[in-house]
N, C-alpha and C positions, 0 to 999 in steps of 0.2 A: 504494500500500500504506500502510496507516495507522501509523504509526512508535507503539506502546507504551511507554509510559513506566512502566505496574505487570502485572506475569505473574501467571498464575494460581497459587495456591499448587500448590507440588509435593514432591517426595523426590527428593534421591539417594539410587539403587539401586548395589550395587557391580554395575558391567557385565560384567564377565566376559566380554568379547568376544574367545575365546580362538579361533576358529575364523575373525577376519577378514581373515588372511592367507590362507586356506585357498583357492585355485580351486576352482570348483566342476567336482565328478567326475560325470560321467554311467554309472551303474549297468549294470551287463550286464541285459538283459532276465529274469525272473525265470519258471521252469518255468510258474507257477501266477498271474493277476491275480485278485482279488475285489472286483469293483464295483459299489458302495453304487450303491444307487437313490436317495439320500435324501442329497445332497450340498448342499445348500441352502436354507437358509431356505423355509418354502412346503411346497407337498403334494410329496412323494414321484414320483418317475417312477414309469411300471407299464415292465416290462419290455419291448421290442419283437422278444425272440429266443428262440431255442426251445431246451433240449439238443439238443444236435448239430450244430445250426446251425454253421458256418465265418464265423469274419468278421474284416473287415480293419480296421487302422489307423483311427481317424476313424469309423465307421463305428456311427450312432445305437444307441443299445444301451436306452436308454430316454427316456419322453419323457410328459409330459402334457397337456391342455388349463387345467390350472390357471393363472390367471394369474400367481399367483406361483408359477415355477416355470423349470427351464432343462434343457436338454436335455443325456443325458450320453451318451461316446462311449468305443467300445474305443480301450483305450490301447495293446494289443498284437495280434496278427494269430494265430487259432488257432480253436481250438475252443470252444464252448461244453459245458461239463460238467457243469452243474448252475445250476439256481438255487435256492438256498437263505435262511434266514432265521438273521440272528445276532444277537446284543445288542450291540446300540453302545456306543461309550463313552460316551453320555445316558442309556443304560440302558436307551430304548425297543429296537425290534426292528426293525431293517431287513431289506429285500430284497436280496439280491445275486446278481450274475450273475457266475461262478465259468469263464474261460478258461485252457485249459491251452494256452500258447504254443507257437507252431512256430518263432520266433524270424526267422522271415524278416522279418517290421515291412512286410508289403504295405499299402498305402494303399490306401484304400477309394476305387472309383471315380468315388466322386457328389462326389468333391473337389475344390473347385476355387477359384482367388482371389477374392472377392468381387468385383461389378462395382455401383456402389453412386453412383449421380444424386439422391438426394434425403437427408434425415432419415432419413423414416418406414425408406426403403432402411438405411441406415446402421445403424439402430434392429435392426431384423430380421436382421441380419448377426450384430450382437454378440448376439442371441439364440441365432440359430443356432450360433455358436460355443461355447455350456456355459456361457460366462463367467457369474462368481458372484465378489462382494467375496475376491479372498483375502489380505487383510490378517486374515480370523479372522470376520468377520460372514458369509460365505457369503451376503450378498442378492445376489440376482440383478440382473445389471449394468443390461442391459436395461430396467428399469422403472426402476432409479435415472437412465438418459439418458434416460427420457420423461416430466419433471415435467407436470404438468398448467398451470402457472404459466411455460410456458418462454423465455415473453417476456419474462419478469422477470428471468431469470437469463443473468447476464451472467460470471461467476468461473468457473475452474476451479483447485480445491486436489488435486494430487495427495502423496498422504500416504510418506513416503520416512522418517519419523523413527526406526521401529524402536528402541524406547526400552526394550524389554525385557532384563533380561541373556539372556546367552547367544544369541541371535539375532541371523544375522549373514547367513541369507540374499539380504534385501533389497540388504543393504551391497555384498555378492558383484555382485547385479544391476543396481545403478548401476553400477559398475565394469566388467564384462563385457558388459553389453546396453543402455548408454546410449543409444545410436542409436534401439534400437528404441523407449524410453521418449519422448524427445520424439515420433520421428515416430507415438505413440500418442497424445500430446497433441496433434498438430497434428490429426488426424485429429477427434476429439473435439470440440476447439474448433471447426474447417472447421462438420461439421456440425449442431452444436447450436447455432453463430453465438455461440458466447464470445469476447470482447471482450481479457478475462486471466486469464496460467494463470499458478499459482506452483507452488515443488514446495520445501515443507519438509523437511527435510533437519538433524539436530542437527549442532552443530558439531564432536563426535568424529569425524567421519567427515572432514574436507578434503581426501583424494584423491576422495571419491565428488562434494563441490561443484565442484572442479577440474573434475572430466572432464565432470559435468552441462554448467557451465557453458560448455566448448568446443565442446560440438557443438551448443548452443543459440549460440553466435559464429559458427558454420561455418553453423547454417542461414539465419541473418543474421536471426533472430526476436524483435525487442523486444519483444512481447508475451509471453513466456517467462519468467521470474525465479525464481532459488533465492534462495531465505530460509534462511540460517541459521538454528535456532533451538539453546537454551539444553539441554545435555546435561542434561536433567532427566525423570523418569517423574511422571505421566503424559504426556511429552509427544507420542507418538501415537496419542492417544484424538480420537477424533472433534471433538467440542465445543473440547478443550484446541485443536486445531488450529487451529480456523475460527478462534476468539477469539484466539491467536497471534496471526495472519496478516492479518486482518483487523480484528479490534477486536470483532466482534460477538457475542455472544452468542448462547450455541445449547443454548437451555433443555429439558427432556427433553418427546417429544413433540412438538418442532419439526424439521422436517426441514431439512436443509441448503439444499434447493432454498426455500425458505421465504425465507431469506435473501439469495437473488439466486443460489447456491453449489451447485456440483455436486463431491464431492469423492471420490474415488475412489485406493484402494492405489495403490503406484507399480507392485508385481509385474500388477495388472489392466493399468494402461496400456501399461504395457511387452508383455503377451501381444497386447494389441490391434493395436500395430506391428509384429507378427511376424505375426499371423493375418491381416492386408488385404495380407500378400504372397506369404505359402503357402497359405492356406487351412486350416491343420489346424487343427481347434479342438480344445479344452484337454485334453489327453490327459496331460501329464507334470504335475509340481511341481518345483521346488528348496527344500530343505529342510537347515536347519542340524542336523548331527547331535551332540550334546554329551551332558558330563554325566560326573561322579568314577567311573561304570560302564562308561564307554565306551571300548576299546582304543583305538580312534583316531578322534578326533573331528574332523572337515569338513564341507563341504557339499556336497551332494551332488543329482543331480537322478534322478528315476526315474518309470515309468510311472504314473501312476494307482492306486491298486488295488494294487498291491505290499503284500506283509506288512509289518508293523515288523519282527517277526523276521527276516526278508531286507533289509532295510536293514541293521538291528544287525549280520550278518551280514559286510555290505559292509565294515562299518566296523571290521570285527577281533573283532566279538561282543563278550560282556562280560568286562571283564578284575575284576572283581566282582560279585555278584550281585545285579540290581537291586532296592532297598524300593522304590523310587518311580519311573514311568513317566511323562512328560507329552507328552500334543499341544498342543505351544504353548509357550509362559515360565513362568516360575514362579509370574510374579504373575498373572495371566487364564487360563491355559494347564487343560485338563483333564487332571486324572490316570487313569489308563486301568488295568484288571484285565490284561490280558492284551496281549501283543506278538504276540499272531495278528490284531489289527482290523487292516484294510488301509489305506492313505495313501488319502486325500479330498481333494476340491479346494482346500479352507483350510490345510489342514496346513504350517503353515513350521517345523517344529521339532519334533523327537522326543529329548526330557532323560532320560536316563536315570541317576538317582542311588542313591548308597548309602552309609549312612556317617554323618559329621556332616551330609552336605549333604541327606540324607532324611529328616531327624530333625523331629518337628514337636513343637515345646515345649511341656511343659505350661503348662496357663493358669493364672495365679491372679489375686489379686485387683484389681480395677480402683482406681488411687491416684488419678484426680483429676487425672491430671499435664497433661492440655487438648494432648497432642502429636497423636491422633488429626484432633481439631479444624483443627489449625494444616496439616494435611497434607493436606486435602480440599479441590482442587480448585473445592469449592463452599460450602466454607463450612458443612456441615452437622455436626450434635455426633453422630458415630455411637455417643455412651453413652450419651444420651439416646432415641437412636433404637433400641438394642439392648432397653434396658428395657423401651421400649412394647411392644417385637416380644414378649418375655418374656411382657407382661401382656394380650400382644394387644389392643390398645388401638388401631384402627383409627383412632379419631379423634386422638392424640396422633403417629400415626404420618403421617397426612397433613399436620398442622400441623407436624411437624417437615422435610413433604417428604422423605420417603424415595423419592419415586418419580425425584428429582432425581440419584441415586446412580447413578453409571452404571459399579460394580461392579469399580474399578481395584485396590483392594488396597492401598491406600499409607497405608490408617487400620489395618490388622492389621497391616504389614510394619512400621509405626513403633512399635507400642504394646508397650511395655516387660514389660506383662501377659502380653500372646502372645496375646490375648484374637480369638476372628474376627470379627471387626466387620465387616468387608466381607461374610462368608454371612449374617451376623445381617439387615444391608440385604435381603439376596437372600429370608430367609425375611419378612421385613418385610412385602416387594411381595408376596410371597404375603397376608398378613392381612389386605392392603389391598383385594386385587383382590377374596377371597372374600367381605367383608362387601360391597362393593359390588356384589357379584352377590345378595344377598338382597336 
């Protein structure tokens, strides 16, 4: 591992890690699932079931030929009663397949532990299983363990930093399913032929590095190592990590495998250790449930497909009324219209605030003060890069490299203005993309 002697720039975020004593609760099975066809990065499944149809536990519920794409499964055992179409929190329109539970949770019969002699085998397992990045990127796992370049790559980074406030069910899952996270690594590394695996990890957590670190001694695997890293956001954003961890730089447009690097959630490895020995593939979530609205806030794991409103529910409902809904953190996280959309395969986090903590400052005017600057990760000036966006200046907006921003939040969270500088980047790569398409 290459020992760093300069970090990339970052912020401290206050953490609010109010829920990391919390054990994770397992949800009563809910009347009603609604399961998004459109869980992943890639084309949409088409559905593979009919109203009325019965069906079990595990059991494909949709599926495509698209290459980028993953297959999704009932999370609960019942009926089908609809499929319907609803607006995402994207705001596009998804397909859903709507089961009214019988609460029995029968397993689907075509279930069974993977039996797995090769890669390509290995390959097709973790396809078959749903798996999708759930660290928040939802790509599909699958095509990230089959680089085209694989003989070049030698590293595995599993990402364990959870650097967001309020998110803490990662933290939970070192702690409670450590086992399963290495024997997802070894598994990994076995058949992709990685050489070393790290697993960053910030240093607020040392019971979650403790407990890594013991059953990586118990399985007697020096090729294993937890990296401390520095309590600082962005620190588990993709690029922050590799360059962490490694020293390398991971320019936008470069993929990790590029770099030798396979790097993958710690929540994905961890499902991986659990699925090469039941077979059921990804039907639940663990999810931290927070936020100044929430009666009682934990974390909490539940089927797929469950309402937010039936989470919120679990959790004592709102003891306020919520201004502000988010899937995800505060800082990357999407704000959501309504607490009827159903939990999806990324979801680590449902915030619900109200109060001071929903309030979003007016902006006013930009001083100069170079703090934005000093907080970016990459070095880039997001007031200079707001203005082009303003003057749509395609060309001032590539020389400034806007497409290098990879949308963390820590130049709006710092700027004393309240100015959003981080959407400004986002509508940016729009001006960029659209002149370049004429």
């Amino acid at each position: 591992m290459a020992q760093q002697k300069k970090h990339l720039q970052s912020i401290h975020v206050q953490h609010s890690k109010h829920t990391s004593g919390c054990e994770t609760e397992v949800m009563p099975i809910p009347d009603f699932v609604y399961i998004s066809m459109s869980q992943h990065i890639g084309a949409p499944c088409k559905p593979l079931v009919a109203k009325g149809d019965y069906v079990k536990v595990g059991q494909p519920l949709g599926d495509t030929d698209a290459f980028v794409s993953a297959p999704i499964h009932a999370s609960v055992s019942g009926t089908v009663v609809g499929i319907e179409s609803i607006r995402s929190a994207s705001g596009g329109d998804d397909i859903i397949v709507v089961i009214e539970a019988d609460k029995k949770q029968e397993l689907w019969e075509g279930i069974q532990v993977p039996q797995i002699n090769s890669r390509e085998e290995f390959v097709k397992a973790v396809r078959d299983s749903g798996l999708v990045g759930l660290g928040g990127a939802a790509f599909p796992t699958h095509i990230k363990y089959n680089p085209k370049n694989l003989n070049e790559v030698d590293t595995l980074i599993v990402n364990g930093a959870e650097c967001e406030p309020f998110i803490t069910s990662d933290h939970r899952l070192m702690l409670e399913d450590t086992q399963d996270i290495i024997d997802g690594m070894m598994l990994v590394m076995k058949y992709l032929e990685l050489k070393k695996g790290y697993i960053g990890v910030e240093d607020n957590k040392p019971d979650a590095i403790e407990a890594l670190r013991k059953v990586i001694a118990e399985k007697g695997n020096p090729d294993i190592e937890v990296v401390p890293l520095q309590s600082r956001y962005p620190q588990g954003a993709e690029r922050v990590m590799v360059y962490e961890i490694t020293g390398k730089t991971l320019d936008a447009g470069v993929l990790p495998a590029d770099l030798g690097i396979i790097l993958s959630n710690i929540t994905s490895v961890a499902f991986l250790g659990q699925y090469f020995k039941s077979g059921i593939p990804l039907v639940s979530k663990r999810m931290t449930v927070d936020g100044n609205a929430v009666a009682r806030p934990t974390n909490i794991k539940c089927p797929i497909g469950t309402k937010i409103a039936d989470v919120m529910a679990f959790c004592g409902g709102y003891k306020e009324e919520p201004k502000k809904i988010l899937m995800g953190g505060p800082m990357m996280g999407r704000a959501i219209f309504t607490d009827q959309l159903p939990v999806i395969k990324n979801n680590n986090a449902i915030l619900a605030f109200s109060g001071k903590q929903s309030l979003v400052e007016e902006e006013t005017a930009c001083i100069n003060c170079g703090r934005c600057h000093k907080a970016c990760p990459f070095n880039l000036i997001p007031t200079a890069l707001s203005a082009a966006m303003e003057r749509k200046d395609a060309e001032a907006l590539d020389r400034l490299k806007v497409m290098q921003c990879m949308e963390c939040g820590s130049c709006a969270y710092i700027c004393p203005a309240r100015r959003p500088l981080g959407f400004n980047n986002k509508l940016g790569k729009a001006v960029l993309k659209e002149a370049a398409s004429k």
